[in-house]
Each structure stands twice: as C-alpha cells, then as structure tokens.
Backbone bond lengths (Angstrom), bond angles and torsions (degrees), N, CA, C in turn:
res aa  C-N    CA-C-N  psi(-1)  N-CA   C-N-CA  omega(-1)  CA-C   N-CA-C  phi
1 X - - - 1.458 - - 1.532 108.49 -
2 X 1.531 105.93 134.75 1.496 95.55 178.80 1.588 117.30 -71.72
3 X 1.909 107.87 -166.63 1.395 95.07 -169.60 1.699 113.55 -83.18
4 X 1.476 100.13 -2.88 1.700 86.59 -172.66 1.688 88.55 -119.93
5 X 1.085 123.16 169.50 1.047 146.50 -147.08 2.215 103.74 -103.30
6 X 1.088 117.17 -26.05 1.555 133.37 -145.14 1.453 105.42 -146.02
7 X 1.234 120.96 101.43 1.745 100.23 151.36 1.241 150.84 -59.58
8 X 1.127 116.51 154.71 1.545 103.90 -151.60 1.630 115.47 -96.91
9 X 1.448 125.68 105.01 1.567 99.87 -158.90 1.583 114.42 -72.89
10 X 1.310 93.97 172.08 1.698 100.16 -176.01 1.033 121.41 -63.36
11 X 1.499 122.60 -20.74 1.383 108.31 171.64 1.704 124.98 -61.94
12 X 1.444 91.01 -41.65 1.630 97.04 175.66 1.944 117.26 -57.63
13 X 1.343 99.13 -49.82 2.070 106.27 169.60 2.202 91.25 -42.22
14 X 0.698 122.34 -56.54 1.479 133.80 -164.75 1.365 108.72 -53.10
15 X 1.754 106.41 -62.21 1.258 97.65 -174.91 1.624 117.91 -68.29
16 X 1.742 113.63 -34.78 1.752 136.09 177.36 1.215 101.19 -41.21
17 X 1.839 127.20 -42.56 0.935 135.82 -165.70 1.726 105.27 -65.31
18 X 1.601 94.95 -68.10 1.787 106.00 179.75 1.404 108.23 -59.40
19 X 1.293 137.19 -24.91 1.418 110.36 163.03 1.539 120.76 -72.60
20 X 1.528 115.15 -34.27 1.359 104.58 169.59 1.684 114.93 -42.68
21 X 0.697 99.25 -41.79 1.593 112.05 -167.34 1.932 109.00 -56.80
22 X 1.726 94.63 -71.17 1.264 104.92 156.40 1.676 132.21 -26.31
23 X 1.039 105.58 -45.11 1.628 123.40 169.22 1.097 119.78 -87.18
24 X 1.282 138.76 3.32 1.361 139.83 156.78 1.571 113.19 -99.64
25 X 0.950 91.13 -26.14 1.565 103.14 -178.44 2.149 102.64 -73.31
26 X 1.551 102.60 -37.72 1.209 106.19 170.57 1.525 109.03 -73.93
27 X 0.972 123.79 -44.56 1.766 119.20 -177.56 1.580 122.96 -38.99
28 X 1.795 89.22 -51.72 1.624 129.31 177.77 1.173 100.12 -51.45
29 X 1.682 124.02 -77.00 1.443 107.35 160.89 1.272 162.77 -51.82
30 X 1.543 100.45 -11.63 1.232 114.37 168.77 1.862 113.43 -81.71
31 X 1.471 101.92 -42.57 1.794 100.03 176.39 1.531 116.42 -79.85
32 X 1.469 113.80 6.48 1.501 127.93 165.50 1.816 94.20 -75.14
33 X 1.299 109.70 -69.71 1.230 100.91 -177.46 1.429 136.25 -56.60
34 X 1.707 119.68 -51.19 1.457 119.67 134.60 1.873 106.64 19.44
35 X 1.811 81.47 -97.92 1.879 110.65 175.95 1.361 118.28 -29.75
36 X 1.254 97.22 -54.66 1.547 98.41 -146.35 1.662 102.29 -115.04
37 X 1.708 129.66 -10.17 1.519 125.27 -173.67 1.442 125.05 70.54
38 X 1.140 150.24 -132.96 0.815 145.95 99.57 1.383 158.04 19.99
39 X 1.422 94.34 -54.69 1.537 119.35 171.90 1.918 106.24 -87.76
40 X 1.118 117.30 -4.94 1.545 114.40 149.96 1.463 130.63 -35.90
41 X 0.905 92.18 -26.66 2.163 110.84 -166.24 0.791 88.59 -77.77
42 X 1.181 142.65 -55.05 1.462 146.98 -160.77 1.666 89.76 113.10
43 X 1.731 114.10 -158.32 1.578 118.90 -169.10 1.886 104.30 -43.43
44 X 1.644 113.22 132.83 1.048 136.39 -177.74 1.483 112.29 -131.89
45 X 1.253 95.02 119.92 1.388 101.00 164.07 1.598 139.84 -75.70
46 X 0.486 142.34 154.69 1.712 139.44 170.11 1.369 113.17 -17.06
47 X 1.210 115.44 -74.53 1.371 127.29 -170.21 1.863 107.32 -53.37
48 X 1.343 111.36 -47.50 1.823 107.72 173.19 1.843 89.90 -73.66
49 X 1.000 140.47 -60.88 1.420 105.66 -163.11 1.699 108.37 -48.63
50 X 1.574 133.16 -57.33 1.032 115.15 163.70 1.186 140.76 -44.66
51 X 1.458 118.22 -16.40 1.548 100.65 -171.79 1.726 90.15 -90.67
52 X 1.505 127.91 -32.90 1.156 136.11 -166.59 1.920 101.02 -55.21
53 X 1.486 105.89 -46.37 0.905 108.92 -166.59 2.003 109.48 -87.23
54 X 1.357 121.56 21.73 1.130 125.37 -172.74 1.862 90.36 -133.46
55 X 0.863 126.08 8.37 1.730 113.72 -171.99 1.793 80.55 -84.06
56 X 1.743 90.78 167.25 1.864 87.72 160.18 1.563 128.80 -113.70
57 X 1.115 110.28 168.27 0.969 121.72 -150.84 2.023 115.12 -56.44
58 X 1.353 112.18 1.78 1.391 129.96 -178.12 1.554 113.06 -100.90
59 X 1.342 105.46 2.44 1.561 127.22 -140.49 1.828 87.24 -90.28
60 X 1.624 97.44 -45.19 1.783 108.86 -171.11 1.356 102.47 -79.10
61 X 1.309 125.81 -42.54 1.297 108.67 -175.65 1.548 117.62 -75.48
62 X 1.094 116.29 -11.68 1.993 114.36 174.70 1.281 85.06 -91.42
63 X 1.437 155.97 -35.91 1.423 112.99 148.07 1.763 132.14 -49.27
64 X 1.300 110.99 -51.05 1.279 86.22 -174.97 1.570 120.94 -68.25
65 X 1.191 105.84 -6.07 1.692 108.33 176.73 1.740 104.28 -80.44
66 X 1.181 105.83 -26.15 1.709 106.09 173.85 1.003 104.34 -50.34
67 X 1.572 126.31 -56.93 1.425 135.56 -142.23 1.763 108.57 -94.89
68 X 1.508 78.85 -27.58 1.806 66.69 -147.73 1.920 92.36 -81.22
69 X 1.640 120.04 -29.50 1.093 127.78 172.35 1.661 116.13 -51.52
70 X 1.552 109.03 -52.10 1.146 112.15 168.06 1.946 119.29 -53.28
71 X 1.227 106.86 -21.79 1.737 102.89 170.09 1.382 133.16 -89.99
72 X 1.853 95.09 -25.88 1.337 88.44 140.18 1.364 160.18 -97.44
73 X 1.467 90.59 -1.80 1.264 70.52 158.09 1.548 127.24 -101.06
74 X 1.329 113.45 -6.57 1.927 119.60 165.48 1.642 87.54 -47.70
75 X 1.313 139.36 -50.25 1.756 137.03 -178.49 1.505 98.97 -43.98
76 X 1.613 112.46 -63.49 1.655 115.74 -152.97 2.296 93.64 -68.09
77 X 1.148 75.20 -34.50 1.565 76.81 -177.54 1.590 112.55 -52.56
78 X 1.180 112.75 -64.23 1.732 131.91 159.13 1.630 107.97 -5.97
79 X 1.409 71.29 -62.08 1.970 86.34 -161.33 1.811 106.03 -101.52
80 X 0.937 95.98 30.72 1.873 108.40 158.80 1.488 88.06 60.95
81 X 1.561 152.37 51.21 1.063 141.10 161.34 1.936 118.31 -105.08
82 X 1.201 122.17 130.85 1.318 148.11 177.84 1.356 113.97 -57.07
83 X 1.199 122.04 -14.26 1.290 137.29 -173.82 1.974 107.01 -115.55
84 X 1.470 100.98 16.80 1.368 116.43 165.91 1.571 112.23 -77.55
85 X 1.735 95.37 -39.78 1.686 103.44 -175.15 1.550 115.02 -49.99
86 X 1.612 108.99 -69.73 1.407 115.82 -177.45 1.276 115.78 -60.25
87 X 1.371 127.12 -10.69 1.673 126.44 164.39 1.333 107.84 -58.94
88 X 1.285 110.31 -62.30 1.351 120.54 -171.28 1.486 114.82 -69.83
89 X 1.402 131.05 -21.78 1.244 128.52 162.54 1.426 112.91 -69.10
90 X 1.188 126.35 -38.99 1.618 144.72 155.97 1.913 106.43 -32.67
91 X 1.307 111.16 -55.47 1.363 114.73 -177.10 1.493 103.96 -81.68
92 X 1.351 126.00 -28.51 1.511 113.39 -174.68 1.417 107.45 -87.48
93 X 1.242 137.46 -15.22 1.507 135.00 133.49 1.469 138.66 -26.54
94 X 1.861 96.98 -57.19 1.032 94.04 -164.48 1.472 94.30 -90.44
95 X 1.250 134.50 -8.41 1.479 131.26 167.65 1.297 119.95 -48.35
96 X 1.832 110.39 -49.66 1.579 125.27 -167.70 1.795 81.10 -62.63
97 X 1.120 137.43 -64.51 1.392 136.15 -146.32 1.396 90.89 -70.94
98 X 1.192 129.41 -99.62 1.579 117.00 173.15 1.620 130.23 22.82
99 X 2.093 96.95 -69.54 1.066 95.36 -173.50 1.717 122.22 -114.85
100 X 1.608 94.18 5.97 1.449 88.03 151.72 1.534 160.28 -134.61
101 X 1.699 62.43 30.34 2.094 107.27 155.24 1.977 102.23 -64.19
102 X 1.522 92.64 -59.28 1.608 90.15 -161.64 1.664 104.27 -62.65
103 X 1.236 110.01 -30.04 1.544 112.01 -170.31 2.022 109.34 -70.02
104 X 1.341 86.72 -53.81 2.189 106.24 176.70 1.436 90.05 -56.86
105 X 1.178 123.72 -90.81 1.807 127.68 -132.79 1.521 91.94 -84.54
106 X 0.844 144.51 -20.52 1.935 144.45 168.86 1.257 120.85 -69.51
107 X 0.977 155.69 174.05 1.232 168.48 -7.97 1.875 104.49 78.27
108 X 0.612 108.53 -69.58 1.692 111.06 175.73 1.321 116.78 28.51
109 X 1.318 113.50 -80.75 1.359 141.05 -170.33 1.698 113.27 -59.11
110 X 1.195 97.33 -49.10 1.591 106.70 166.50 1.536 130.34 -57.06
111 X 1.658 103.42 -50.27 1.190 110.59 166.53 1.444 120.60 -81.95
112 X 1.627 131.36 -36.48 1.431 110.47 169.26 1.772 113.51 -110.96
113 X 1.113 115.63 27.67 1.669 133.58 141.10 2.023 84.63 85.74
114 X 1.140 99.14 -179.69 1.684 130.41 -166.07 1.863 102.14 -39.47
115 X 1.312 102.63 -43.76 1.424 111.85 -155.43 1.390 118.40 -52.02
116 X 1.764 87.17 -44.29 1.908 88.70 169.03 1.519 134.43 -51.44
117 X 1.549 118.90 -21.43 1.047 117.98 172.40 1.451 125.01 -68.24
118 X 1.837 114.18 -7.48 0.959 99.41 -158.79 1.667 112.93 -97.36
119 X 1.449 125.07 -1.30 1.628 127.95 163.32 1.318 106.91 -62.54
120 X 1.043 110.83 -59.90 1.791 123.05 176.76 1.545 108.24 -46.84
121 X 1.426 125.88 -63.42 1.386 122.32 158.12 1.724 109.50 -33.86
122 X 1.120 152.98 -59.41 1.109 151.81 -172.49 1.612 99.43 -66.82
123 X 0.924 119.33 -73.00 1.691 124.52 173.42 1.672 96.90 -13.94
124 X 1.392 99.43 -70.06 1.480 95.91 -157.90 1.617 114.88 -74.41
125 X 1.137 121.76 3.14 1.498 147.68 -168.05 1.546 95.24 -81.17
126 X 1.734 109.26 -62.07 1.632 138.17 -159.54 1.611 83.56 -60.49
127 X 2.001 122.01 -52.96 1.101 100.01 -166.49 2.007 137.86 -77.01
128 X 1.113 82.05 -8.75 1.175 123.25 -158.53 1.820 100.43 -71.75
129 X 1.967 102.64 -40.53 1.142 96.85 175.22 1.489 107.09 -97.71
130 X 1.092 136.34 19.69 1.240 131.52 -169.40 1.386 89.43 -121.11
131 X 1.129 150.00 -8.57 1.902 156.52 -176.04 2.394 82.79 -83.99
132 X 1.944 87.14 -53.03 1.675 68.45 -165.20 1.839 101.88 -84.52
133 X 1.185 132.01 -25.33 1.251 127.91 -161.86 1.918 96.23 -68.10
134 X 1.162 111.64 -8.36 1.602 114.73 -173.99 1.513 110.85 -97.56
135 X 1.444 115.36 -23.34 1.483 139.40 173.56 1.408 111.66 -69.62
136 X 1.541 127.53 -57.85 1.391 142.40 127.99 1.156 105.89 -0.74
137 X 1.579 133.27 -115.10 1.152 125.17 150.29 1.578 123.28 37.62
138 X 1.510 81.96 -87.71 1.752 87.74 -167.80 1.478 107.46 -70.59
139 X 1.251 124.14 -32.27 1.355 123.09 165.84 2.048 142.51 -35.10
140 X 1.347 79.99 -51.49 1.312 125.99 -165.34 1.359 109.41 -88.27
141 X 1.614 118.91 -24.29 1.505 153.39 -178.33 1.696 111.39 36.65
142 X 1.674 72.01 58.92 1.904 97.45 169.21 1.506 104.25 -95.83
143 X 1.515 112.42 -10.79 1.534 112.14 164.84 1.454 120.80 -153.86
144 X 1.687 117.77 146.24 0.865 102.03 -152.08 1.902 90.10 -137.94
C-alpha cells in the first residue's frame, strides 16, 4: 500500500502547482525590493520613496516571512506534506501584520485613496484559500 491513503486529483497537482508559482513570484518580489527599496515598483514618486524609507526596520522581514513561508508551503503542499498547513498559517499572519501596519500607522490610503488596498486584499484572499485548500488536504489524506 502506498504512503498516502487517496489519490490526489488533478485539480489539486494544478492548483499546488499555481501556488508554487504564486510564491516565487512573491519571493522575487520581495528580494527585488531588498535590492532595489522603493524603486522596485518601478517609477516612484516622492511620497513612496518616503514612506518606503520611513517603514521600520522589522517591516522587510514580515515580508520576507510572508513570502518565503507562503512558498513553502505551496512546496509542502506540492509534495502532499501536512506541514503545508502551519506554513501557510505562518504567512497569513505575517501578511495581516505586514499589511496592516502599512494601512494603521501610514498615511497611505489617504494620500493614494482606497485602491491600494485592493492587491493586498487579494494577497490575503490567495492566503486564505491556501490555509483552507491545505486543511482539505489533510482531510481528504492527500497529505500527510
């Protein structure tokens, strides 16, 4: 008997796949910024170099723990592992803190109006189904 109990349908290989993806794509952006500050966005105005340059200094690493947690576990997910869940609860944490530091203690919203909230709204959407699509998983004992 193999080690998991259930095969795993293709939709799930599909989606494991697109979050890997998703999460590299977050890493990528996060060590763009690392690199580059600010000027990651591409053209920046004044006001993001200042606010970029006023966040604190704990500010980058609950991003990279967003990102990089969120890839692994889209990985543990991949590879049918149970220990995908608490990754991803790990990243949907450090997301809320992340992004609602920048939203509370900033100015942001005021100065470039509603809209900005709305990638970050999706962000936390993406994690949100990957906390339950990993729960699934363990249920279903497509991972163990």
């Amino acid at each position: 008997m193999s080690e998991f109990a259930r095969p795993v349908p293709v939709w799930f290989r599909i989606v494991a796949i697109l979050l890997v993806l998703w999460g590299a794509m977050g890493v990528f952006a996060c060590v763009q910024q690392f690199r580059l500050g600010a000027e990651a966005m591409g053209q920046t105005s004044a006001y993001d170099r200042a606010l970029y340059a006023s966040l604190p200094a704990w500010y980058n690493w609950v991003y990279a723990l967003a990102v990089g947690s969120g890839l692994l576990g889209a990985l543990a997910l991949l590879f049918r592992r149970a220990v995908a869940r608490p990754l991803f609860v790990i990243s949907l944490v450090a997301i809320v803190v992340q992004f609602g530091y920048l939203f509370a203690a900033t100015d942001i919203i005021a100065t470039k109006g509603i809209w900005v909230t709305y990638f970050p709204l999706f962000i936390f959407a993406v994690a949100l189904i990957e906390v339950r699509l990993a729960g699934v998983a363990i249920r279903n004992r497509w991972a163990r």
